[in-house]
C-alpha positions as CSV (number, residue, x, y, z in Angstrom):
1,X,-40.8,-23.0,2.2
2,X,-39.1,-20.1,2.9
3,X,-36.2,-21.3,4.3
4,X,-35.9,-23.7,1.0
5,X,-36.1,-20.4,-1.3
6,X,-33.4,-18.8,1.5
7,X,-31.5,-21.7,0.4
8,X,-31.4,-21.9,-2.8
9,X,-30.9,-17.9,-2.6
10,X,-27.4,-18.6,-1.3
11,X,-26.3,-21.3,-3.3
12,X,-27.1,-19.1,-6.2
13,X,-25.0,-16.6,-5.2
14,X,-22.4,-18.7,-4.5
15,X,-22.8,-19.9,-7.7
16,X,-22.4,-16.8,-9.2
17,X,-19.7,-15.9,-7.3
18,X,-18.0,-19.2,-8.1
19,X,-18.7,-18.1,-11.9
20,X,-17.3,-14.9,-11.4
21,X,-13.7,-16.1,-10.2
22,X,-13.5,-18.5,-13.2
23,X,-14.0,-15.6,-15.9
24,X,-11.2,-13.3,-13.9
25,X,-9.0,-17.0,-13.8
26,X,-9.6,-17.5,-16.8
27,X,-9.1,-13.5,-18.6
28,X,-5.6,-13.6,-16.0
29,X,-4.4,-17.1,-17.8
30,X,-5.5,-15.5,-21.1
31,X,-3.0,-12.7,-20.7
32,X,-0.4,-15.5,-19.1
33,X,-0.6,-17.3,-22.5
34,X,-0.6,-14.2,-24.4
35,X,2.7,-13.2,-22.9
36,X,4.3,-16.6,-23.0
37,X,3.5,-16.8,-26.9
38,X,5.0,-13.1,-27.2
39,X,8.0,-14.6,-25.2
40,X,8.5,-17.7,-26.9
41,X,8.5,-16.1,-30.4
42,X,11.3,-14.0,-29.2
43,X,12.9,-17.0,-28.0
44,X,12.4,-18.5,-31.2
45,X,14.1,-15.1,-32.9
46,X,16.7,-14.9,-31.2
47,X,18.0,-19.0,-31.8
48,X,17.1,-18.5,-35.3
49,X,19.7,-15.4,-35.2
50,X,22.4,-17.2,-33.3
51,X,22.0,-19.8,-35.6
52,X,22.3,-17.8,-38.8
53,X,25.7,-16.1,-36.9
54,X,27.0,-19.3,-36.3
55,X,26.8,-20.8,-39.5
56,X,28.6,-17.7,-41.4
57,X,31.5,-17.7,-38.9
58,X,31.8,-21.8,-39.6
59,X,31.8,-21.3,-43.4
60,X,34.7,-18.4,-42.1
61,X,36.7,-21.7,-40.7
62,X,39.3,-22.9,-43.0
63,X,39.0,-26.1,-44.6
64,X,41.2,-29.3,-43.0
């Protein structure tokens, strides 16, 4: 009987532990994500810029 409760004792814990790495995983991939949206809007900036440039210095072109 004891031995059962010793058992169960450690898988517990293991279980725990197990639970434990999945909320740090999980918080680290949180900040990931956070930083890759923070990124991408940049991104997304930054073509929207380039495309605004571009088509002023096309309407600059003369006409053929």
């Amino acid at each position: 009987m004891k031995s059962d409760l010793t058992g169960l004792e450690q898988k517990v814990e293991q279980f725990l532990a197990f639970c434990q790495s999945l909320r740090a995983e999980n918080q680290a991939l949180r900040g990931r994500v956070e930083g890759l949206e923070t990124e991408r809007l940049q991104l997304v900036n930054k073509i929207a810029t380039a495309s605004t440039r571009l088509e002023a210095l096309m309407d600059k072109l003369p006409e053929e």
